[in-house]
N, C-alpha and C positions, 0 to 999 in steps of 0.2 A: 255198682260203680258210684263216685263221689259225681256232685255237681262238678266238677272242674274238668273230669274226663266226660262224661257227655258235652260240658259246655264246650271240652276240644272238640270231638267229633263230631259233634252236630254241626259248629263252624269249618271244620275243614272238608265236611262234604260240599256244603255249598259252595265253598273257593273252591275245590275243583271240578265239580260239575260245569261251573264256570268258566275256572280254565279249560279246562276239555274241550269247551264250544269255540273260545277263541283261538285256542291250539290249532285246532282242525280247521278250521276257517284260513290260516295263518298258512298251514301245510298245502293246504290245496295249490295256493299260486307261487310258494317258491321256488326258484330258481337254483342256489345254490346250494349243490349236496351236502357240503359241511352243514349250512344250519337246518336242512332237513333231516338230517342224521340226528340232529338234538333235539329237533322238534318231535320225533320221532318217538327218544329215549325217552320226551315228558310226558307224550301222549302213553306210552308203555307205563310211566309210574302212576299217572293219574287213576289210568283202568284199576291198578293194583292198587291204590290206597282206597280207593269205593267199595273194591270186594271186601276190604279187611273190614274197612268202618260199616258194613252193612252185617257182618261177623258178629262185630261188639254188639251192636244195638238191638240187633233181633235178637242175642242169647241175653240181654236183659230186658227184652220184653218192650224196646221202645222202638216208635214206629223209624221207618226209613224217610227221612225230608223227602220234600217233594223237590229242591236246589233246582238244577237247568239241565234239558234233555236235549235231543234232537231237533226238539219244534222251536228250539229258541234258536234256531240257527235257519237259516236262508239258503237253500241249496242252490246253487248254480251263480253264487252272486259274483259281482265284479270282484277281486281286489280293490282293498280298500288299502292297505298298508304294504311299505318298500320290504326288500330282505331286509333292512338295517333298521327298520324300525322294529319289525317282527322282533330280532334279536336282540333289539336293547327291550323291550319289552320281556321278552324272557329270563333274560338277566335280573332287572327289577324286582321279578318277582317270585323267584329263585332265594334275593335276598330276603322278601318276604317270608317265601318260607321256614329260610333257615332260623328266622326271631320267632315266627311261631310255633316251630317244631322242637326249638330249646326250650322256650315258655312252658312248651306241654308237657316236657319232662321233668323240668322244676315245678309247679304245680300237682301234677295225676300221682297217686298212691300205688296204683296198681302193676305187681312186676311189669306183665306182659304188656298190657298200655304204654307203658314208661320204655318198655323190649321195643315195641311196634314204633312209637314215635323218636328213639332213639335212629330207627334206622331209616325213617322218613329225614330224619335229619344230617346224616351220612348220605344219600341220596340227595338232598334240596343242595347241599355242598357241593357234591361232584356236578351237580348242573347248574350251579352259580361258577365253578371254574371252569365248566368246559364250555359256555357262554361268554363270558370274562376273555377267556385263549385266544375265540376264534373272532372277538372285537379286536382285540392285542394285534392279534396276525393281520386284521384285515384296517386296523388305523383308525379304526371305529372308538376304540375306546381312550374317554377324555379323562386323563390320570390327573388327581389332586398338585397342586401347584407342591413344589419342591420346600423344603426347610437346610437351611447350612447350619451344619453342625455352632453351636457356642466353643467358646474357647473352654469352659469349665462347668460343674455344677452350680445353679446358684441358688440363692432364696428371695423370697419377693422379700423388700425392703420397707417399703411404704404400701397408703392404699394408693398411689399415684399408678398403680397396675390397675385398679378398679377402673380407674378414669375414661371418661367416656362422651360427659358432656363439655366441662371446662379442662382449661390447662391441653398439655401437651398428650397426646394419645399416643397408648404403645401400638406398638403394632400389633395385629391378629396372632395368636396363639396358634399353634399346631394341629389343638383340638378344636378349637373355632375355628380351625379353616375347615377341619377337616367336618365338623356336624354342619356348616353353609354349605359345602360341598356337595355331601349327600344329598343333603335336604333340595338344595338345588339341581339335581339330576333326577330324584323322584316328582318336584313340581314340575318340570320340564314334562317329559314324559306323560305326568298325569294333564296339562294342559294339550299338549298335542291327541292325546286320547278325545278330552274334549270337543277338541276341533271338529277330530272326523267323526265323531258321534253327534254332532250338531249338522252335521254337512249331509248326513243319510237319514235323521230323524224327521218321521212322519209326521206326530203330532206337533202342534203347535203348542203347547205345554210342556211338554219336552225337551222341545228345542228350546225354547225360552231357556229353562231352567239349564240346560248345558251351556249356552250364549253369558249366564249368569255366573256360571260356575267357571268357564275360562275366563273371563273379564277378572274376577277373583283371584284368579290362582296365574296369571298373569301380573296382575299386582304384584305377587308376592316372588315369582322370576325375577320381574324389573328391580325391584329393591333390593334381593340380594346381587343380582349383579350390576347395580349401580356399589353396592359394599363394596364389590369385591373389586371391582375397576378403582374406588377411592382408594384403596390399599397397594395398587399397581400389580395385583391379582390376576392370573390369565383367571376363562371364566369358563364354562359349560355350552356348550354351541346348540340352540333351539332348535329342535328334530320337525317342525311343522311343515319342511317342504319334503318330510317323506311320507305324506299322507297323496294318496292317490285321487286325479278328478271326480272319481265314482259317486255318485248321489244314490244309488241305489243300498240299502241296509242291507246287510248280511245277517246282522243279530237282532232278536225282537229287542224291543225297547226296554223291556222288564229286565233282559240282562245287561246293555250296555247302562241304566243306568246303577244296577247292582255292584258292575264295577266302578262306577264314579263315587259312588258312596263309600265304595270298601277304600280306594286311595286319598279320599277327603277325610276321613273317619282315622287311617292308620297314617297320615299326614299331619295330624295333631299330635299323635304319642312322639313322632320324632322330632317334630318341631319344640316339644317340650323338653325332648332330651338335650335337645342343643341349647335350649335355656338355659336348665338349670349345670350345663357345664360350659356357662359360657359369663367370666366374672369381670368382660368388662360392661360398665352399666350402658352405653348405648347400645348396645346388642338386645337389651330387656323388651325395651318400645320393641324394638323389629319382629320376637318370637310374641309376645302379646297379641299384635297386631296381626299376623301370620295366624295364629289360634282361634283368635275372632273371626276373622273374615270364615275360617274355615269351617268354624262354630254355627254360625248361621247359615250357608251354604248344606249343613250336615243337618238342622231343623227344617228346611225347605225341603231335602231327599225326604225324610222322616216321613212329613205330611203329602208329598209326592207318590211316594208308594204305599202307603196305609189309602191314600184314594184310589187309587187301581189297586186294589189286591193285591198288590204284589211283592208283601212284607210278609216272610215266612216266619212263623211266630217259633221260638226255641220251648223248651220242654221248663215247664216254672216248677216252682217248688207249690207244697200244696196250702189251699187258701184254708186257713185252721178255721176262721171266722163263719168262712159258707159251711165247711165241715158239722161246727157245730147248731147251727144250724136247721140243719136237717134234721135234728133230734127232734124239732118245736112238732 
C-alpha cells in the first residue's frame, strides 16, 4: 500500500471508532424511531468499515490503532443531547464523510481500496440524504437563503464586482452565500458541541480549553451572521438550547476533545474553500481571521493531547539518517 491509502485508513479508523462511541451514546436515549432507524444504519456501517480497515492493515503487516473503544464511553450516563441535535449532528458528519471518502478515491492507487472507499462513499451519501429527509419532514432543516433567477447571462464588467471595502457593494454571490452558509452550520454545531463538552468536563484544563475554543468559534458564528443580517440574509438558528442540564460526562475527555480537534482542524479546509471562492475583497479579513482564530485553537489541542498521551501517532515514513546510522 502507498502512504496515502494507510494515511486513509489509519484516519478513518479513528473517526469511527469515535463515531461509534458518540453513536451509541446518542441511541441509547432517543425517542424517536425515524432517527433511531438511522442511528442504527450508522452504527451497522461503522462496525463494517473497522472490519474491512482491520482487513487492509494486518494483510500489510501494519498494526491496528488503538482509535476509541468502549472505555471511552460512560455507561449508564444521562443524556446529554436532544433528538434534533443528535440529527443534526449526524448529518454533519455524514457530510464529512462524503469529502473524505471522495478524497480517498482521488488519492489511493489500489483497485480494491479505491472498490472499498468508493462504496464507503455511496453509503456516507445515503446517510447524508436520509438525515437531510427526516430534518426536511420534521422542519429541522434550515435551507440556504433563496436566489431569483437574472433576466439573462452576463459577464463581470469592471473590478467594481471585486469591491468590498470602498464604493458601492454588490451584493453576495450564490456561491458566497452558499460557502457562509455551510460554514456557518458546521461552526454552529461545532460550538454547541463545545458547550456541552465544557458543561460534563472534569478536569480543569480541559474545560478551560473548551471555554476557549467556544469563545472562538463563537466569534466566528457572530460575524458571519452579523454578514449575513447586513445583506438582509435570513441566517442559521444556534442549536445551544438543545443541549441537555446533565453535568455528568458520558465520554472520556481524550474523546470529546478528539472531536473538537477533528472540527477545528477540518473547520480551516472549509473555511479556506470559501476564501478562495469568494472574489469579493471584504470577505478576505473574515476567512483570514476565521483560520487564525482557528489556527491557534488547533496548536493548543496539539500541545493538549501530546501532554496526556493522548495523540495517536500515524505510521511515518522511515528515518534514512537513524537508518544509516546504525552501520557506525
Amino acid at each position: 500500500m502507498t502512504s496515502a491509502e494507510i494515511a486513509a485508513l489509519w484516519s478513518q479508523y479513528l473517526n469511527e471508532t469515535a463515531g461509534l462511541c458518540f453513536h451509541k451514546h446518542m441511541l441509547e436515549h432517543l425517542e424517536d424511531m425515524e432517527i433511531r432507524e438511522i442511528f442504527e444504519f450508522a452504527i451497522l456501517l461503522g462496525t463494517q468499515h473497522l472490519e474491512k480497515i482491520k482487513e487492509f492493515l494486518v494483510s500489510e503487516g501494519f498494526p491496528v490503532p488503538i482509535g476509541f473503544t468502549n472505555d471511552d464511553m460512560i455507561p449508564n450516563s444521562p443524556r446529554l443531547f436532544s433528538d434534533v441535535l443528535c440529527l443534526h449532528y449526524l448529518n454533519i458528519m455524514s457530510i464529512h464523510g462524503c469529502h473524505g471518502y471522495s478524497g480517498a478515491v482521488t488519492t489511493c492507487s489500489r483497485q480494491d481500496v479505491r472498490d472499498y472507499y468508493t462504496s464507503c462513499n455511496v453509503s456516507a451519501v445515503e446517510l447524508c440524504n436520509r438525515s437531510k429527509n427526516i430534518l426536511l419532514e420534521k422542519g429541522q432543516y434550515f435551507r440556504p437563503p433563496t436566489v431569483f433567477p437574472p433576466e439573462k447571462p452576463d459577464f463581470v464588467k469592471n473590478d467594481n464586482f471585486l469591491a468590498g471595502w470602498f464604493g458601492e457593494k454588490r451584493p453576495l454571490s450564490c456561491i458566497e452565500i452558499t460557502d457562509i452558509y455551510f460554514n456557518m452550520k458546521k461552526s454552529i454545531l461545532t460550538k454547541t458541541l463545545t458547550v456541552a463538552f465544557s458543561q460534563v468536563a472534569t478536569s480543569k484544563k480541559v474545560r478551560d480549553f473548551l471555554l476557549k475554543a467556544m469563545n472562538t468559534k463563537d466569534s466566528h458564528v457572530q460575524m458571519f451572521l452579523d454578514l449575513m443580517n447586513s445583506e438582509n440574509l435570513p441566517v442559521v438558528p444556534l442549536l445551544d438550547a438543545e443541549i441537555t442540564n446533565s453535568t455528568t460526562s458520558p465520554f472520556s475527555e481524550k474523546l470529546m476533545m478528539f472531536q473538537v480537534g477533528f472540527l477545528f482542524s477540518t473547520a480551516m479546509v472549509y473555511y479556506g474553500t470559501g476564501w478562495a471562492s469568494s472574489p469579493r475583497r471584504d470577505l478576505t479579513p473574515k476567512y483570514m481571521l476565521a483560520i487564525s482564530g482557528d489556527l491557534k485553537i488547533g496548536n493548543d489541542w496539539l500541545d493538549m493531547m501530546i501532554d496526556n498521551g493522548w495523540l495517536e501517532q500515524p505510521p511515518l515514513a522511515e528515518d534514512r539518517k537513524k537508518l544509516a546510522m546504525m552501520k557506525k
